[in-house]
C-alpha positions as CSV (number, residue, x, y, z in Angstrom):
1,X,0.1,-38.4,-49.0
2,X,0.7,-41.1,-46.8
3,X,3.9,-41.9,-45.2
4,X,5.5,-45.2,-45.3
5,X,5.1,-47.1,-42.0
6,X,9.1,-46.0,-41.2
7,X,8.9,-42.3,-41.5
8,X,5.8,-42.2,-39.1
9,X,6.9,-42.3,-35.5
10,X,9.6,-40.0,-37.6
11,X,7.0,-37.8,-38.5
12,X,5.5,-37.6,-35.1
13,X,8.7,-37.1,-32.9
14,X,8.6,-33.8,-35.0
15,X,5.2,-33.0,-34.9
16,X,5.4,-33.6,-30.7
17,X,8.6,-31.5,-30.5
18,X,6.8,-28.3,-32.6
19,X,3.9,-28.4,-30.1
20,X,6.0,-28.7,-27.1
21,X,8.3,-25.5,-28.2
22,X,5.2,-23.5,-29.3
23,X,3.8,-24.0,-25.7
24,X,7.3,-23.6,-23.9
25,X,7.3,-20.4,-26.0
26,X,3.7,-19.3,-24.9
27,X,5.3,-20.1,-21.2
28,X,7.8,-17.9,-21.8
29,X,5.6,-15.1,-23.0
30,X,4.3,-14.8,-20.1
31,X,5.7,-11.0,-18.2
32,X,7.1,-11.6,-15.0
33,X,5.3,-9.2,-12.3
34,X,7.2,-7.9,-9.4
35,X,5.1,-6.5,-6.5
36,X,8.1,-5.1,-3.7
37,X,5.8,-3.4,-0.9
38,X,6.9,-2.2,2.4
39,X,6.6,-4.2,5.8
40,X,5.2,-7.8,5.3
41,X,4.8,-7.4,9.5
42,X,2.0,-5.2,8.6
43,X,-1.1,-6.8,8.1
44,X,-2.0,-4.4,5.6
45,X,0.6,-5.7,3.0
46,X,0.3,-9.3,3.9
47,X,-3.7,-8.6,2.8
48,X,-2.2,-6.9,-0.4
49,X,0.1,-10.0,-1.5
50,X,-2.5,-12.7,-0.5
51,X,-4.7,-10.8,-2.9
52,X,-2.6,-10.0,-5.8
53,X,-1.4,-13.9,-5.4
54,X,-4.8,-14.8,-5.8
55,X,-5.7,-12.7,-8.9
56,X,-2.3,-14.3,-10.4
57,X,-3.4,-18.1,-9.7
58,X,-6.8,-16.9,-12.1
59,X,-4.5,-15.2,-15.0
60,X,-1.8,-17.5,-14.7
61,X,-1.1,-17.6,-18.6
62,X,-1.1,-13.9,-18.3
63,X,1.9,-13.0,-16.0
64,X,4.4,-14.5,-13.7
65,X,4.3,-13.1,-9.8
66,X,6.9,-12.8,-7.8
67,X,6.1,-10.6,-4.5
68,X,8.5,-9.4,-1.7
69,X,8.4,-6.9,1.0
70,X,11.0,-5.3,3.7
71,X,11.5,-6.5,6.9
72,X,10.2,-2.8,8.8
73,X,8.8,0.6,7.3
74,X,12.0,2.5,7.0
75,X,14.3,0.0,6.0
76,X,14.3,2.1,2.5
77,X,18.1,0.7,2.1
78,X,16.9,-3.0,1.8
79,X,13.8,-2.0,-0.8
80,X,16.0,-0.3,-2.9
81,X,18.2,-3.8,-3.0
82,X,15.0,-5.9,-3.6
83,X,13.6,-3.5,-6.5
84,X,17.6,-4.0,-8.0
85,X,17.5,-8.0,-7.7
86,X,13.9,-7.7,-9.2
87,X,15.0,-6.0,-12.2
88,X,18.1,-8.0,-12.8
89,X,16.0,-11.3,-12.3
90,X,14.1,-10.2,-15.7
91,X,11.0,-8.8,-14.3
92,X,8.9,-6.7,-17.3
93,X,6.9,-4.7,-14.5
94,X,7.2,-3.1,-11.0
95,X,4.4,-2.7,-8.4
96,X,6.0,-0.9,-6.3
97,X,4.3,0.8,-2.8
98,X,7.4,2.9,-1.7
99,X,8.8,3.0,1.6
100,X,9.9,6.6,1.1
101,X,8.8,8.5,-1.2
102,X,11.7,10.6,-2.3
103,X,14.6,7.7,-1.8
104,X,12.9,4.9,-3.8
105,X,12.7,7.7,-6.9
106,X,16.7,7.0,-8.0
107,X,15.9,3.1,-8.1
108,X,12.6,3.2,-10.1
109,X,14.4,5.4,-12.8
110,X,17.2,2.6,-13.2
111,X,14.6,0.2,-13.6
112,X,12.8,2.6,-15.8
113,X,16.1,3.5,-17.9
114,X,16.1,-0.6,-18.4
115,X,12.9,-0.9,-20.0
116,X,10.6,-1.8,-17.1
117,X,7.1,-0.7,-17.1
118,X,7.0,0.6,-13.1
119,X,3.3,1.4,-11.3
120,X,3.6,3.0,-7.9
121,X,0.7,1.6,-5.3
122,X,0.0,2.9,-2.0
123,X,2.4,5.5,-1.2
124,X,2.8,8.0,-4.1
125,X,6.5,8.8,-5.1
126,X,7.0,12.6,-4.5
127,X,6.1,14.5,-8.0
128,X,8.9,16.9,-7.8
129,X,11.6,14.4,-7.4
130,X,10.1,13.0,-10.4
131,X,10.1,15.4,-12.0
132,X,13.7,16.7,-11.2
133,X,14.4,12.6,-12.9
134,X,13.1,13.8,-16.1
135,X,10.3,10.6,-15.6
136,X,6.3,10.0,-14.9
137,X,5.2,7.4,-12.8
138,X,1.7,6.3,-12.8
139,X,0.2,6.0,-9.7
140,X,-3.0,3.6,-8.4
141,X,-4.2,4.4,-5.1
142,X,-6.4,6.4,-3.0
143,X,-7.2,9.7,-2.0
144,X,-5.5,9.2,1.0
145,X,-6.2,13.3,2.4
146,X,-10.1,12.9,1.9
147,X,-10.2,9.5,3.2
148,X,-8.4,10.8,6.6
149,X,-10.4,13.7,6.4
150,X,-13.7,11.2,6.4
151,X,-12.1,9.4,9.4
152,X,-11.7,12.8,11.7
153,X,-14.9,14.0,10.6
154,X,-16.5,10.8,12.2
155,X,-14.7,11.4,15.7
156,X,-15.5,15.2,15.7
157,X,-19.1,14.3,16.0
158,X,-18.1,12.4,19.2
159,X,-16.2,15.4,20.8
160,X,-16.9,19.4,21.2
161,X,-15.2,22.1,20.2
162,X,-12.4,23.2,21.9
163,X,-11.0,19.3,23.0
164,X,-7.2,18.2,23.1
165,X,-6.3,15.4,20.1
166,X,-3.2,14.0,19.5
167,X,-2.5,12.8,15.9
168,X,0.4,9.7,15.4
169,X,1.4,9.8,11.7
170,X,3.3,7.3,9.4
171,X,6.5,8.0,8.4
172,X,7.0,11.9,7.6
173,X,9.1,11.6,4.3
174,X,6.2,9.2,3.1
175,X,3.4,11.1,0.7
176,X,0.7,8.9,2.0
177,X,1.7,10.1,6.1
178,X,2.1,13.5,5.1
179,X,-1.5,13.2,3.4
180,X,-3.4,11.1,6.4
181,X,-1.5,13.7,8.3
182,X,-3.2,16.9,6.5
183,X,-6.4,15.0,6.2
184,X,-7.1,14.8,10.0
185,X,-6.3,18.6,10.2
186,X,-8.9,19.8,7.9
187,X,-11.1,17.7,9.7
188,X,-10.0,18.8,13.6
189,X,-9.4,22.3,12.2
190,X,-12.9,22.3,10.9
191,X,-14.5,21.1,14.3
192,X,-12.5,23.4,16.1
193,X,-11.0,20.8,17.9
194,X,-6.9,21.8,19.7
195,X,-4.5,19.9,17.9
196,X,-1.9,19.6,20.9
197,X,0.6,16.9,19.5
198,X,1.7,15.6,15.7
199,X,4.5,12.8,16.1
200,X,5.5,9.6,14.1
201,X,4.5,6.1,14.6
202,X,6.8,5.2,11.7
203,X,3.4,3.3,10.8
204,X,4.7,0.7,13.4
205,X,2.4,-1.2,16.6
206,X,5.6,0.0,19.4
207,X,6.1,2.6,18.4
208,X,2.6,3.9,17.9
209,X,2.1,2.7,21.8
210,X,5.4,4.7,22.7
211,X,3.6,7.8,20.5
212,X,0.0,7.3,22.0
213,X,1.6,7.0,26.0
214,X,3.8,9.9,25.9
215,X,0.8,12.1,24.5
216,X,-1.6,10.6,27.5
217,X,0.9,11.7,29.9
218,X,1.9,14.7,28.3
219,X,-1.8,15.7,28.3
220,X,-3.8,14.8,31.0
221,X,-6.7,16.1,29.0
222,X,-6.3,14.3,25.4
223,X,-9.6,13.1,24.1
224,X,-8.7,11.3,20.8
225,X,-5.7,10.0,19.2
226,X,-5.4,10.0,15.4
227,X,-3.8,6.7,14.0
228,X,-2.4,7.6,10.1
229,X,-2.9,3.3,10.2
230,X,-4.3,0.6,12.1
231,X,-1.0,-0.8,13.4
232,X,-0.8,2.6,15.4
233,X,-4.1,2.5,16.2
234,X,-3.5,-1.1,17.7
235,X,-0.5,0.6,20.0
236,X,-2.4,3.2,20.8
237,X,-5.3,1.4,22.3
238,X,-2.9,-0.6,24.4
239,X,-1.6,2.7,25.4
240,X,-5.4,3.8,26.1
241,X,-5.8,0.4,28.4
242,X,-2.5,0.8,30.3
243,X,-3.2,4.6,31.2
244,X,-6.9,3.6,32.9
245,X,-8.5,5.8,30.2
246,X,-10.4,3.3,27.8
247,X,-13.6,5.0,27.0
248,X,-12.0,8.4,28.0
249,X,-9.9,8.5,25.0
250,X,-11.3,7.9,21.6
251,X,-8.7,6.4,18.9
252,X,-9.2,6.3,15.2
253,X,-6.9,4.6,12.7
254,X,-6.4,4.2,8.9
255,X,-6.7,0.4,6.9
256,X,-9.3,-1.8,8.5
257,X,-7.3,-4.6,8.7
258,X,-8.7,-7.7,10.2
259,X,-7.2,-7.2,13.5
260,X,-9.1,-3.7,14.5
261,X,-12.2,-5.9,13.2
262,X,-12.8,-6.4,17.3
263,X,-12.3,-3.0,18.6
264,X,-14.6,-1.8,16.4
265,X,-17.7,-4.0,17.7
266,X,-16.1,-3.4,21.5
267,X,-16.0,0.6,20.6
268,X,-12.1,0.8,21.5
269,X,-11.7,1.9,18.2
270,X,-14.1,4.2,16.9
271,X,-13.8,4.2,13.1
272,X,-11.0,3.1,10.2
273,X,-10.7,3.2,6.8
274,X,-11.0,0.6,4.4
275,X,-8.9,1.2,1.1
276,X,-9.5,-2.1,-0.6
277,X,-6.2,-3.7,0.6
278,X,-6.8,-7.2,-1.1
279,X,-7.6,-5.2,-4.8
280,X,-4.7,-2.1,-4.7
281,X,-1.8,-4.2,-5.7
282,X,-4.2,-6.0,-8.3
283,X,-5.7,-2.2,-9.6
284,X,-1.7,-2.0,-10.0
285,X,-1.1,-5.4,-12.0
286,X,-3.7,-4.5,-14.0
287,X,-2.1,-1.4,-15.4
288,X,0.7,-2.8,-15.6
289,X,-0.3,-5.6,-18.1
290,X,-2.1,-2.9,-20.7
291,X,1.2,-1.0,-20.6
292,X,3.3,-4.2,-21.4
293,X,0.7,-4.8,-24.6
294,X,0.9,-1.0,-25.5
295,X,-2.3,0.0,-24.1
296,X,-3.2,2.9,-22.0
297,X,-4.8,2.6,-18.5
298,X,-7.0,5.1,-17.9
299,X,-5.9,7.9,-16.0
300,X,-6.8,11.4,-15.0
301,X,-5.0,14.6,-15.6
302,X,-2.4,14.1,-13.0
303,X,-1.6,10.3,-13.9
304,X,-3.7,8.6,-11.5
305,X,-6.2,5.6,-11.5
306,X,-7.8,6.7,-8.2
307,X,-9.0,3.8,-5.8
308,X,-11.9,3.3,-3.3
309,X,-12.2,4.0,0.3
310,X,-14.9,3.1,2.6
311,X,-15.2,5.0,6.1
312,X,-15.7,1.5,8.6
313,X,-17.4,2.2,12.0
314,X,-19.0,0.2,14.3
């Protein structure tokens, strides 16, 4: 029927107002994402967040992003704040890549305990601790012990039995350190190369250099360093330069961030791993969003959705 001329803009104002709450509520459907990685120094995670911020601006009626890191690797203390302010700020997920993988397990659970769908990235939350929670955590990420182990592999066809290596690992009371770690063991063990130093770089550029210069003076005779990531690896050459040994001493890292790019071509780094940096946090999002609809991601028998790696050499 038609309205009388008075009742139309009536009619209208109503009609306007319905489609504007339907799509304010649409808006609001919308889960808000919160991806808390470790150091934003690192370039590592600054490649993670530029790429997880990109996949958002193509799924923007999908999920709301909101992405923060810490200021260093250890400062645990100050993750375990942002994951808190995260939760209470409404967020319906967590992508969270762990500064420590035991200490980060208490938060996750509150946030878990509130109803927040949490996917670990990176750095896999210790299993035991856990399980001692009485809670699962899904986990996206690599295999970090073969992909080490494809790194030290590499370098033992550049050396002969019997040579001195030095290995500069993450942070020890991180899963992803301790893996890296184990990885370039299997391989140097394999080779029969003398493992003559294990010490922590805290994943950091400083204090990889500090790591790599004490080992060069320590042994006269090192022929490779062992970087569980490319910032150490960074120090580490630097360490290499300031000792006169460049081309004496080979170094290896773990990332293939953007700035070992160079020292590849120039051979000052002999090989690094690529582990899809710019995709991990997304692999993670991903998951995340079939949980919140009340899908399943798929996962193998120990709750894993297992990521690439690509050995990187000259």
């Amino acid at each position: 029927m038609k309205l009388p001329f008075p009742g139309r803009p009536l009619a209208l104002a109503v009609f306007s107002s319905l489609l504007f709450s339907l799509s304010t509520a649409h808006a609001e459907e919308a889960p808000k994402v919160a991806l808390v990685m470790k150091s934003l120094a690192n370039e590592f995670f600054r490649t993670m967040e530029d790429g997880a911020k990109d996949y958002q601006k193509t799924h923007a009626s999908e999920f709301e992003l909101i992405a923060n890191g810490i200021k260093n690797e250890t400062d645990t203390g100050e993750q375990i704040r942002i994951v808190e302010q995260m939760v209470n700020s409404g967020a319906k997920a967590l992508v969270i890549a762990p500064a420590d993988s035991k200490a980060l397990v208490s938060a996750v659970k509150k946030a878990m305990d509130k109803g927040v769908i949490v996917i670990n990235i990176d750095n896999r939350l210790d299993p035991e601790t856990l399980k001692s929670k009485g809670i699962s955590v899904l986990f996206v990420g690599p295999d970090n012990r073969k992909g080490a182990r494809d790194v030290g592999d590499y370098l033992a066809k550049q050396l002969k039995a019997g040579d001195q290596v030095g290995i500069i690992e993450g942070v020890p009371t991180t899963t992803n350190a301790q893996q890296r770690t184990a990885g370039f063991k299997d391989a140097m063990q394999a080779a029969q190369m003398k493992i003559v130093s294990v010490q922590s770089g805290n994943w950091e550029i400083d204090k990889g250099n500090a790591v790599a210069a004490s080992m060069l003076n320590e042994y006269p005779d090192l022929k490779a360093l062992l970087a569980g990531n490319d910032s150490m690896a960074l120090g580490a050459v630097s360490a290499v330069r300031a000792a006169g040994k460049t081309g004496q001493v080979q170094v290896v890292g773990y990332d293939n961030i953007k700035a070992i790019e160079p020292m590849l071509k120039d051979g000052r780094v002999l090989a690094t791993l690529d582990q899809a940096a710019s995709q991990q946090a997304v692999y993670g999002i991903q998951a995340a969003l079939k949980m919140l609809k009340g899908e399943q991601p798929g996962v193998d028998a120990d709750n894993v959705i297992q990521t690439p790696v690509k050995l990187i050499t000259k």
